[in-house]
PDB file of N, CA, C and O in Angstrom, chain B, residues numbered from 101:
ATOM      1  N   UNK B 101      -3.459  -6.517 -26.261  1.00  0.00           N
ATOM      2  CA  UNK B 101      -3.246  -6.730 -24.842  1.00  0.00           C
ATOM      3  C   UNK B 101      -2.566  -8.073 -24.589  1.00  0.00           C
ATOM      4  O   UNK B 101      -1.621  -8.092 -23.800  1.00  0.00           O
ATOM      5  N   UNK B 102      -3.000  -9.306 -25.243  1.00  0.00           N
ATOM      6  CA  UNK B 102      -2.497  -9.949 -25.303  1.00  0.00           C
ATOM      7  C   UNK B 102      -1.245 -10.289 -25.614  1.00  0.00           C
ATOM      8  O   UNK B 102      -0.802 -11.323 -25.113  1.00  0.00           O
ATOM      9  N   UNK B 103      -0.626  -9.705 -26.270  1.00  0.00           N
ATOM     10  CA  UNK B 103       0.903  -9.952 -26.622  1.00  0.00           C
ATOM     11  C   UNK B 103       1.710  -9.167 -25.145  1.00  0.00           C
ATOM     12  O   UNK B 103       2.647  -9.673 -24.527  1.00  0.00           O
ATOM     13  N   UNK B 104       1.193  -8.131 -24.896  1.00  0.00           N
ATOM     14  CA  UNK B 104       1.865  -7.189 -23.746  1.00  0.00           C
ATOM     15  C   UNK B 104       1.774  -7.985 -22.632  1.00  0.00           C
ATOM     16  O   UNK B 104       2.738  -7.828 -21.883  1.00  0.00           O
ATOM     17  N   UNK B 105       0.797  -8.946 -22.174  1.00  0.00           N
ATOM     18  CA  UNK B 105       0.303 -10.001 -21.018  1.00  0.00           C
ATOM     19  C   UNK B 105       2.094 -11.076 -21.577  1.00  0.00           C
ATOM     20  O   UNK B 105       3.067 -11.190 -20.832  1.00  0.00           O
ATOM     21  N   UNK B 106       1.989 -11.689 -23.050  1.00  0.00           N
ATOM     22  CA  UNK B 106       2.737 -12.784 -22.783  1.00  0.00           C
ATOM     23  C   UNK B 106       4.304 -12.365 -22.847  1.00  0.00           C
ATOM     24  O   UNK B 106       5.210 -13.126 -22.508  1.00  0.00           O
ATOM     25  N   UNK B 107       4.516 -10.875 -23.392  1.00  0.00           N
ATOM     26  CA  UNK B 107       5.878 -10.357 -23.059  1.00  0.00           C
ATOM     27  C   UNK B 107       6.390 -10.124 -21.484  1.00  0.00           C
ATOM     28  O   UNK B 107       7.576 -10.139 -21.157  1.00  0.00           O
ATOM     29  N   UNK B 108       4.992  -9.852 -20.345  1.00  0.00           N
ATOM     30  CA  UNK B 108       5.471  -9.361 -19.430  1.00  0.00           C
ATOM     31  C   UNK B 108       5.908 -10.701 -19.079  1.00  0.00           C
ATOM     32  O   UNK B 108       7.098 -10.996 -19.187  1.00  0.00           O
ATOM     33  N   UNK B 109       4.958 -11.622 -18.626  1.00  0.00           N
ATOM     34  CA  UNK B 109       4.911 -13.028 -18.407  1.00  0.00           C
ATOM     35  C   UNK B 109       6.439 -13.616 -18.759  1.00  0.00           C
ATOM     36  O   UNK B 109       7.205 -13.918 -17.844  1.00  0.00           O
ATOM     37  N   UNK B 110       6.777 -13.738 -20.028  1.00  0.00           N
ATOM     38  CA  UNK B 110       8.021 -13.925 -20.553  1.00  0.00           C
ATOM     39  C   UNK B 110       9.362 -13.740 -20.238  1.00  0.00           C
ATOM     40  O   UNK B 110      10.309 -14.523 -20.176  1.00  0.00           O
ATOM     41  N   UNK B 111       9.192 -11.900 -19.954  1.00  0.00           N
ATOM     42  CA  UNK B 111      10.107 -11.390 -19.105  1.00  0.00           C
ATOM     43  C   UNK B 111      10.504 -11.292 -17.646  1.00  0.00           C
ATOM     44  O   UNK B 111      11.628 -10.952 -17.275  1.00  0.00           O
ATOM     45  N   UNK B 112       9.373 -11.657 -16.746  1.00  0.00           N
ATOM     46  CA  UNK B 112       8.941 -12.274 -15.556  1.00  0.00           C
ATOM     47  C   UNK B 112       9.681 -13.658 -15.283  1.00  0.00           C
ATOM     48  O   UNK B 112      10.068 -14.145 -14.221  1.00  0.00           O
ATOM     49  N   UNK B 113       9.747 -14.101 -16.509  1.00  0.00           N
ATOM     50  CA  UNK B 113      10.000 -15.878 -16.118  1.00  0.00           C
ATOM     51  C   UNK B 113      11.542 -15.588 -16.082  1.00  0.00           C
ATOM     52  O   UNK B 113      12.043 -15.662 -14.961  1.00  0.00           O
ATOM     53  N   UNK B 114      12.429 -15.250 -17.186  1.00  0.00           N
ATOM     54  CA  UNK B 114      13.635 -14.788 -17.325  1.00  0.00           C
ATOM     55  C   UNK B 114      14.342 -14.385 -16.587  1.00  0.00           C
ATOM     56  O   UNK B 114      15.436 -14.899 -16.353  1.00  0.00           O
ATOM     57  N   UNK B 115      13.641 -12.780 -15.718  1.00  0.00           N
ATOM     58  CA  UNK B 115      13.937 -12.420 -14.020  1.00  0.00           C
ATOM     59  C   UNK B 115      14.102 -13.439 -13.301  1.00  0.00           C
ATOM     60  O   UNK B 115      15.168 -13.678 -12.733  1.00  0.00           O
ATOM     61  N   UNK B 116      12.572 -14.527 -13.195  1.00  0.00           N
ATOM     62  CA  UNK B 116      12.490 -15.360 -11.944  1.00  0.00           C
ATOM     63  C   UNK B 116      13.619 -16.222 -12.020  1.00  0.00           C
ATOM     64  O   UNK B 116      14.346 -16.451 -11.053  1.00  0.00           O
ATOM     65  N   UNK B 117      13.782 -16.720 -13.198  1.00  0.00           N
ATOM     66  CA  UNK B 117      15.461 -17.749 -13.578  1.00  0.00           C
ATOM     67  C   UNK B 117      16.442 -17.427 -12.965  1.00  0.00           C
ATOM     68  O   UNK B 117      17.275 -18.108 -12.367  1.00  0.00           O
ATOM     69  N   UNK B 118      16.335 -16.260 -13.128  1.00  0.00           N
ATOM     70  CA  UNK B 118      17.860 -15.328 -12.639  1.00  0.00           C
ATOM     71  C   UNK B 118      18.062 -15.300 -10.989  1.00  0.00           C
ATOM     72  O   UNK B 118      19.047 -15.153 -10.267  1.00  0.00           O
ATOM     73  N   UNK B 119      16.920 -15.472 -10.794  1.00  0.00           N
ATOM     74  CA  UNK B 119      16.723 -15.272  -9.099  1.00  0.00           C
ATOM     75  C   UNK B 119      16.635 -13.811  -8.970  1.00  0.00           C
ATOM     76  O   UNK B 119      17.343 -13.236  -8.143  1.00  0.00           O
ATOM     77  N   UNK B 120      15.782 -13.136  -9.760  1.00  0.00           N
ATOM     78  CA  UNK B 120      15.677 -11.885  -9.407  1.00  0.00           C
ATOM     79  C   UNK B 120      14.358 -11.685  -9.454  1.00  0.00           C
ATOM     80  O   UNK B 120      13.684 -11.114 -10.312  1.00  0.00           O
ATOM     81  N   UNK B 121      14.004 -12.281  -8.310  1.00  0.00           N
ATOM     82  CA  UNK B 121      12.431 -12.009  -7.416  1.00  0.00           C
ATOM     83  C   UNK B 121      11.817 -10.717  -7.680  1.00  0.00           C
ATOM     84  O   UNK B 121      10.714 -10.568  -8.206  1.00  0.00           O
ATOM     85  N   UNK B 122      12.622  -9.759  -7.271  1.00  0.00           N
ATOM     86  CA  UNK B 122      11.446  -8.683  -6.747  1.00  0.00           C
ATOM     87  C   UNK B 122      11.595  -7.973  -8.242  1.00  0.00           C
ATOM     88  O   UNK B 122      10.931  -6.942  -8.132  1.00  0.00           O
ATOM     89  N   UNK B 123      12.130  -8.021  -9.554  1.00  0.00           N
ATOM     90  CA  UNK B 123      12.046  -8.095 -10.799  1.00  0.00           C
ATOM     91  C   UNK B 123      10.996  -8.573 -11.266  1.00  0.00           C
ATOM     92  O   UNK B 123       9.999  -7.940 -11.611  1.00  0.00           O
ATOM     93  N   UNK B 124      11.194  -9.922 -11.307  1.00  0.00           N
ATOM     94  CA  UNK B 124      10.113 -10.563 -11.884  1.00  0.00           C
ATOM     95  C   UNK B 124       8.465 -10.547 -11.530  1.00  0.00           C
ATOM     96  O   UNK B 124       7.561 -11.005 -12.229  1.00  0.00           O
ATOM     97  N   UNK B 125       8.302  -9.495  -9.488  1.00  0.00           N
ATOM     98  CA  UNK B 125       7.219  -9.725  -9.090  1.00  0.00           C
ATOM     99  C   UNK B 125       6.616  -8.510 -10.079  1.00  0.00           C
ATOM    100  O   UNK B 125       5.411  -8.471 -10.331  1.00  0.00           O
ATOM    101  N   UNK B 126       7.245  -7.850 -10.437  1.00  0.00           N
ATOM    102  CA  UNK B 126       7.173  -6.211 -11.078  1.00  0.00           C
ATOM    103  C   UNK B 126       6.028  -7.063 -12.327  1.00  0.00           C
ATOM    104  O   UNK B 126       4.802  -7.032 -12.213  1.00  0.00           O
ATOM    105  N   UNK B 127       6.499  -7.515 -13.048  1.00  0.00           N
ATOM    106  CA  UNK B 127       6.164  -8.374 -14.606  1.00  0.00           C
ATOM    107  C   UNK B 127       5.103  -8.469 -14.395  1.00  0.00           C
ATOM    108  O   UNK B 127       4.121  -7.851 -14.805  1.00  0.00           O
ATOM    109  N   UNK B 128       5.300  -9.724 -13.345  1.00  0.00           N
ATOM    110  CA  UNK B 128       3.945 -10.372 -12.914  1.00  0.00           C
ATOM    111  C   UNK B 128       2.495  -9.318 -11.943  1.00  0.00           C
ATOM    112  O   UNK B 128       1.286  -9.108 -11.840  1.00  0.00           O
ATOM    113  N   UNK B 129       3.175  -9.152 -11.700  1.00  0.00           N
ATOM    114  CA  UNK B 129       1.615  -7.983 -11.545  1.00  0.00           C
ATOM    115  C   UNK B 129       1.328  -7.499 -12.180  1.00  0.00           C
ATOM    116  O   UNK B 129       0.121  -7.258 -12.194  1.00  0.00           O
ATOM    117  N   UNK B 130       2.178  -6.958 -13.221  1.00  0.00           N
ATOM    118  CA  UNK B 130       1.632  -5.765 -14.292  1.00  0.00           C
ATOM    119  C   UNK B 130       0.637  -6.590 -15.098  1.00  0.00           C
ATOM    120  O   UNK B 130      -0.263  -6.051 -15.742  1.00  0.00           O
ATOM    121  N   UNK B 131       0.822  -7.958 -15.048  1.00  0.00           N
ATOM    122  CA  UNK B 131       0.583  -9.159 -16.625  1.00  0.00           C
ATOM    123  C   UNK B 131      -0.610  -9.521 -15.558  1.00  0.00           C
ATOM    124  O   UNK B 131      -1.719  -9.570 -16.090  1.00  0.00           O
ATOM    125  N   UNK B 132      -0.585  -9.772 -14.202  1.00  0.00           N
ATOM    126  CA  UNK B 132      -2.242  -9.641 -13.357  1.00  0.00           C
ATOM    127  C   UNK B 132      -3.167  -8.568 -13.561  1.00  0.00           C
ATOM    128  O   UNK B 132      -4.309  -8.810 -13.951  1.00  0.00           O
ATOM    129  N   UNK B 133      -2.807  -7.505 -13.350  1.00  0.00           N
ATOM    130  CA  UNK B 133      -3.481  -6.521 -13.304  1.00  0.00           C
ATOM    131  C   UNK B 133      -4.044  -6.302 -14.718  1.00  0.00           C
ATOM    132  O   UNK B 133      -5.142  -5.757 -14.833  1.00  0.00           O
ATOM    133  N   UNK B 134      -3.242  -6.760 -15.971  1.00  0.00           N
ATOM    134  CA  UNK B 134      -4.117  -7.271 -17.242  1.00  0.00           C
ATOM    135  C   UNK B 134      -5.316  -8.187 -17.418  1.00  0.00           C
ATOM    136  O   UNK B 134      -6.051  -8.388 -18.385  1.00  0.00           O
ATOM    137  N   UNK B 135      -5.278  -8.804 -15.877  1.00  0.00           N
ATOM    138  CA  UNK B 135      -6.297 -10.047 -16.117  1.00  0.00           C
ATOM    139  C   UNK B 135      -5.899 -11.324 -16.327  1.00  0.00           C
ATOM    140  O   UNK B 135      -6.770 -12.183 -16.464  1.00  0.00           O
ATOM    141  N   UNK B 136      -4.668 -11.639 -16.381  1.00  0.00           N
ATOM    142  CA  UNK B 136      -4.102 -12.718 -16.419  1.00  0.00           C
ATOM    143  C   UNK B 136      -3.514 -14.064 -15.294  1.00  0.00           C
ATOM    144  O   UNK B 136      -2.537 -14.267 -14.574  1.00  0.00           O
ATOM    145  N   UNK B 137      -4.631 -14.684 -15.635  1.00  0.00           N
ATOM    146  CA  UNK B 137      -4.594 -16.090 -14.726  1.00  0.00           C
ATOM    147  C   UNK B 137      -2.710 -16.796 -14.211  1.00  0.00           C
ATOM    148  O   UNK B 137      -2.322 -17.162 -13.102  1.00  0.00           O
ATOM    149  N   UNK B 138      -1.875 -16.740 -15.671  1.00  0.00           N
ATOM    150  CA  UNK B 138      -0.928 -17.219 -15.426  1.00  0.00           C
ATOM    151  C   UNK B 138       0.122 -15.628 -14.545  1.00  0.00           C
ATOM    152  O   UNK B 138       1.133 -15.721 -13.848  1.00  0.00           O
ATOM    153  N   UNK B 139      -0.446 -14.672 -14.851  1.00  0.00           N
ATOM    154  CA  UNK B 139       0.092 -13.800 -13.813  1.00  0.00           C
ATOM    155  C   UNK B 139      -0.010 -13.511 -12.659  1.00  0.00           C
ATOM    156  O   UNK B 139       0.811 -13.157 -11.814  1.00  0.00           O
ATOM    157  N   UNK B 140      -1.200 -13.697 -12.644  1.00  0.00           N
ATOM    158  CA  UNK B 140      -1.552 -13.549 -10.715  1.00  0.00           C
ATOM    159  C   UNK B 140      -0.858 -15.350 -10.514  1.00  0.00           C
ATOM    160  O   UNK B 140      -0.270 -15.443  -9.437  1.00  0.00           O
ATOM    161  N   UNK B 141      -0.850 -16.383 -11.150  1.00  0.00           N
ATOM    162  CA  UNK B 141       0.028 -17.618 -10.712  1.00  0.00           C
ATOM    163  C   UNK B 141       1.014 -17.207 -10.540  1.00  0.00           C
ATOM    164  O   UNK B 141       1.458 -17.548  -9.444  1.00  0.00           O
ATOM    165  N   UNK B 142       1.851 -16.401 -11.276  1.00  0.00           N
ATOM    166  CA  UNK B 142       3.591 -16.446 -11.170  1.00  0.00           C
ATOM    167  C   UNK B 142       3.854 -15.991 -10.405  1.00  0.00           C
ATOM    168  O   UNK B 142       4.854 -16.523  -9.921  1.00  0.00           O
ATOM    169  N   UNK B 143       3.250 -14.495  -9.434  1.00  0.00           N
ATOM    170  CA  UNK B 143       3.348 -13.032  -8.907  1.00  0.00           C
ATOM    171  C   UNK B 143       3.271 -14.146  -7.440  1.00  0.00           C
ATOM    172  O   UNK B 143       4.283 -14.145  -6.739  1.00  0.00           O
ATOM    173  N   UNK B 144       2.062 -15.088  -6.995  1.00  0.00           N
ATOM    174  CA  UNK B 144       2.534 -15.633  -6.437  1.00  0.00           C
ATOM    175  C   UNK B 144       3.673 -16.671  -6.765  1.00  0.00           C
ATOM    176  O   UNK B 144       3.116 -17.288  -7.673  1.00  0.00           O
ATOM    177  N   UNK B 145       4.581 -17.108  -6.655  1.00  0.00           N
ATOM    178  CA  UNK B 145       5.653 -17.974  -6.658  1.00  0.00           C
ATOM    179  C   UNK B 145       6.656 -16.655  -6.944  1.00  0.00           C
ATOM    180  O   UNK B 145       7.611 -16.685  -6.167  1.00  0.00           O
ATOM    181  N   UNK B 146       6.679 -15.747  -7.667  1.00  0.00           N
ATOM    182  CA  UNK B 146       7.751 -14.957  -6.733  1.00  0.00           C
ATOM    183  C   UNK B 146       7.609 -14.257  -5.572  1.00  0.00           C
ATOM    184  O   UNK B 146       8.576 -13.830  -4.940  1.00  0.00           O
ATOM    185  N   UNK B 147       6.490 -14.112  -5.251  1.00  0.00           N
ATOM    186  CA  UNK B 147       6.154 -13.696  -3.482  1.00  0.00           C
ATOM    187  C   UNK B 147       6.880 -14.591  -2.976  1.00  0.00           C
ATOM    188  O   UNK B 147       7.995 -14.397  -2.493  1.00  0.00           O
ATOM    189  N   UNK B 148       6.104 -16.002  -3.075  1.00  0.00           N
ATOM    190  CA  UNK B 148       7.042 -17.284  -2.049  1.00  0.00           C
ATOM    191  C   UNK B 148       8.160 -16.903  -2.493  1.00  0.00           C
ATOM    192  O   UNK B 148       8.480 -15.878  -1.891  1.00  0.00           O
ATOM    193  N   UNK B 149       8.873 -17.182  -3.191  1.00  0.00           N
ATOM    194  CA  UNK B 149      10.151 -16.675  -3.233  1.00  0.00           C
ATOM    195  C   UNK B 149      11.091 -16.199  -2.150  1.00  0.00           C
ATOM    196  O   UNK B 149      12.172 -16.458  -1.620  1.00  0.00           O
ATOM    197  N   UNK B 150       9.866 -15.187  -2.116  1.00  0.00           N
ATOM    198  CA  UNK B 150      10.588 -13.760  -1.229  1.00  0.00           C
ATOM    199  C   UNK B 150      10.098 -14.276   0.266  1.00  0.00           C
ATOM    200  O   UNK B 150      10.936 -13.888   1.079  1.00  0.00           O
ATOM    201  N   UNK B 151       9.381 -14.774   0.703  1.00  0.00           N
ATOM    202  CA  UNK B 151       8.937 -15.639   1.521  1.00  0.00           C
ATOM    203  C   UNK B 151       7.995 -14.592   2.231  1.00  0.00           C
ATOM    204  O   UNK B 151       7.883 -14.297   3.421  1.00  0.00           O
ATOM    205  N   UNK B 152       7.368 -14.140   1.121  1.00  0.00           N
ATOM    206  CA  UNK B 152       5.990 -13.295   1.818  1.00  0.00           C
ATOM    207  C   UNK B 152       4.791 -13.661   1.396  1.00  0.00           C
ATOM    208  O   UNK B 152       3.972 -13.124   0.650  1.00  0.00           O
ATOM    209  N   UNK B 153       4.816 -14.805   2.074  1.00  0.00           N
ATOM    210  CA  UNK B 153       3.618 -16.163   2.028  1.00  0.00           C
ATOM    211  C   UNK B 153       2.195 -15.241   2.499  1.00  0.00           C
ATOM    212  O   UNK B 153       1.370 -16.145   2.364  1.00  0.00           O
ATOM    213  N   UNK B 154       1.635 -14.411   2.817  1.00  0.00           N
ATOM    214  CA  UNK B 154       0.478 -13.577   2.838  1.00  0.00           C
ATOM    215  C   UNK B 154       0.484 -13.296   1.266  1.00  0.00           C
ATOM    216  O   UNK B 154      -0.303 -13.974   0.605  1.00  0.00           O
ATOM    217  N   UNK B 155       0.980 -12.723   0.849  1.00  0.00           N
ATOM    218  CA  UNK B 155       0.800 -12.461  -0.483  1.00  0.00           C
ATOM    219  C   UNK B 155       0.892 -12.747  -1.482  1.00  0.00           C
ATOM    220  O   UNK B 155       0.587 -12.168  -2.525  1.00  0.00           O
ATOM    221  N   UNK B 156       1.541 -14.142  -1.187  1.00  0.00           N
ATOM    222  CA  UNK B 156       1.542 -15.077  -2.415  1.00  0.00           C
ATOM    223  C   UNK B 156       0.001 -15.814  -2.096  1.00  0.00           C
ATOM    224  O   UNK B 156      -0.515 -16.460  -3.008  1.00  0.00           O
ATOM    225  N   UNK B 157      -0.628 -15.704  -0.917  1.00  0.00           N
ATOM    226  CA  UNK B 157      -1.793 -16.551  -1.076  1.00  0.00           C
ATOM    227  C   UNK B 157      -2.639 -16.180  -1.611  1.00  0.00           C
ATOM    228  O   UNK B 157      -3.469 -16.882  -2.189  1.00  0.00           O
ATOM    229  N   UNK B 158      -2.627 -14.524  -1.522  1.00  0.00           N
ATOM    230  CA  UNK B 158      -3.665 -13.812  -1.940  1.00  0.00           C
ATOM    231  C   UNK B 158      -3.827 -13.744  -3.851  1.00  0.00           C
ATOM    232  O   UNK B 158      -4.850 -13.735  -4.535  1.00  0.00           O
ATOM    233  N   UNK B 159      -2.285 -13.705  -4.287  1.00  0.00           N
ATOM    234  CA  UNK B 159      -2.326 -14.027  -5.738  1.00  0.00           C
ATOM    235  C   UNK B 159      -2.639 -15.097  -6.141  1.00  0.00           C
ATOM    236  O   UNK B 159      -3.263 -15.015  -7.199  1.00  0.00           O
ATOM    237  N   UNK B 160      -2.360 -17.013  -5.450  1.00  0.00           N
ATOM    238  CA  UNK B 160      -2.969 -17.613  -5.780  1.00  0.00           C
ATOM    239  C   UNK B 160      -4.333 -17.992  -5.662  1.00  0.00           C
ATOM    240  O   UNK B 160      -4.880 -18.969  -6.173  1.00  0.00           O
ATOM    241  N   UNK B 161      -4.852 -17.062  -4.889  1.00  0.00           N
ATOM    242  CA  UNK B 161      -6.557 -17.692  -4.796  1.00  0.00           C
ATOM    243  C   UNK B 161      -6.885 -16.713  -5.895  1.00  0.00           C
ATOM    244  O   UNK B 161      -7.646 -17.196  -6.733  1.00  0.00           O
ATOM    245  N   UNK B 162      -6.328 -14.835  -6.230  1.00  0.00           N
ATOM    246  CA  UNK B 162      -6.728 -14.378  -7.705  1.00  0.00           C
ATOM    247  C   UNK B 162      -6.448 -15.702  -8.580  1.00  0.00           C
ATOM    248  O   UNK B 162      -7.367 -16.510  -8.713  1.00  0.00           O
ATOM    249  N   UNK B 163      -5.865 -15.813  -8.859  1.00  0.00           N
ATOM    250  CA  UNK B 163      -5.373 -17.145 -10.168  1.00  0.00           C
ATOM    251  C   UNK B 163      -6.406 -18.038 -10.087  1.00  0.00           C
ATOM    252  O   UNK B 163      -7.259 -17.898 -10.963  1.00  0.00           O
ATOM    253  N   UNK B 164      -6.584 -18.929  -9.280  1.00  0.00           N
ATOM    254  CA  UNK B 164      -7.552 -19.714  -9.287  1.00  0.00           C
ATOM    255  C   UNK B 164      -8.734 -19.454  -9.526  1.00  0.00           C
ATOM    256  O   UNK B 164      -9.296 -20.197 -10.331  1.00  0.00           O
ATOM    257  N   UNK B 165      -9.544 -18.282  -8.898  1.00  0.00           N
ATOM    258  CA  UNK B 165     -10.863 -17.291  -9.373  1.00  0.00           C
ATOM    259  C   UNK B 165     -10.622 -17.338 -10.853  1.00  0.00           C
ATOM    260  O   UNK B 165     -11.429 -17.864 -11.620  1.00  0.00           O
ATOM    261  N   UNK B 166      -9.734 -16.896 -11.164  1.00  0.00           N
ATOM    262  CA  UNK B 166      -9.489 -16.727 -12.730  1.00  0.00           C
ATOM    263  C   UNK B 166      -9.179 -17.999 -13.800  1.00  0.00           C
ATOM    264  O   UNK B 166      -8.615 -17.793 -14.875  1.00  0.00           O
ATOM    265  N   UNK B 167      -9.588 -19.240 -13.398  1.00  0.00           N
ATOM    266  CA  UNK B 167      -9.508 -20.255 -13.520  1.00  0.00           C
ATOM    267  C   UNK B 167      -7.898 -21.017 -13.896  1.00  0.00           C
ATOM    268  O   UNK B 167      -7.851 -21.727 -14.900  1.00  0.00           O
ATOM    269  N   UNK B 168      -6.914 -20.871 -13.242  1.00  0.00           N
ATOM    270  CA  UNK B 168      -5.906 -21.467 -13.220  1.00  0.00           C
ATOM    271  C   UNK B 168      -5.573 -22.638 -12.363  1.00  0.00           C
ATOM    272  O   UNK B 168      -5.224 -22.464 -11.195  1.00  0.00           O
ATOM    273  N   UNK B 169      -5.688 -24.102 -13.017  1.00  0.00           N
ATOM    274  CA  UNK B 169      -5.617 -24.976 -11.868  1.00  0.00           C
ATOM    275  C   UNK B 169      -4.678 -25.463 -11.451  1.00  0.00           C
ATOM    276  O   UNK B 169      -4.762 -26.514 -10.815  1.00  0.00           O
ATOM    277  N   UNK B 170      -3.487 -24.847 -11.682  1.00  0.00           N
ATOM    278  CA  UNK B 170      -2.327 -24.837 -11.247  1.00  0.00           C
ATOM    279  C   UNK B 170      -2.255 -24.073  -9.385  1.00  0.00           C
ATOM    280  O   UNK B 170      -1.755 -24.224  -8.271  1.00  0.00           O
ATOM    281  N   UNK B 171      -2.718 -23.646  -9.798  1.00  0.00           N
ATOM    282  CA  UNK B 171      -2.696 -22.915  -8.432  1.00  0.00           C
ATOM    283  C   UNK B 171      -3.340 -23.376  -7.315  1.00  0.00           C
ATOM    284  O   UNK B 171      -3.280 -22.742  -6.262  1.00  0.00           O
TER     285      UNK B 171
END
């Protein structure tokens, strides 16, 4: 599971580089919905991105629950 979490993550970041938001939000949820702290982080920041600040809040308070103190 773990490797599939840091490929999505990986490939997520690559999208987000590109400026291809609603790409990269794809990654990043899939790599949340694994349970992953740095995914529910990223999923928000490509929400903001997209400037759908409701739902980027809601991924960073998952992240943080999930102990990410980045978020």
């Amino acid at each position: 599971m773990a490797d599939d979490v840091d490929a999505l993550i990986e490939l997520g970041c690559d999208l987000y580089d590109e400026r291809r938001f609603a790409e990269a939000e794809k990654c990043f949820h899939l790599a949340s919905d694994l349970g992953s702290p740095e995914g529910a982080f990223d999923l928000g920041n490509a929400l903001s991105a997209q400037a759908r600040w409701t739902d980027a809040v809601s991924a960073y308070q998952l992240a943080l629950e999930r102990g990410e103190s980045a978020a």
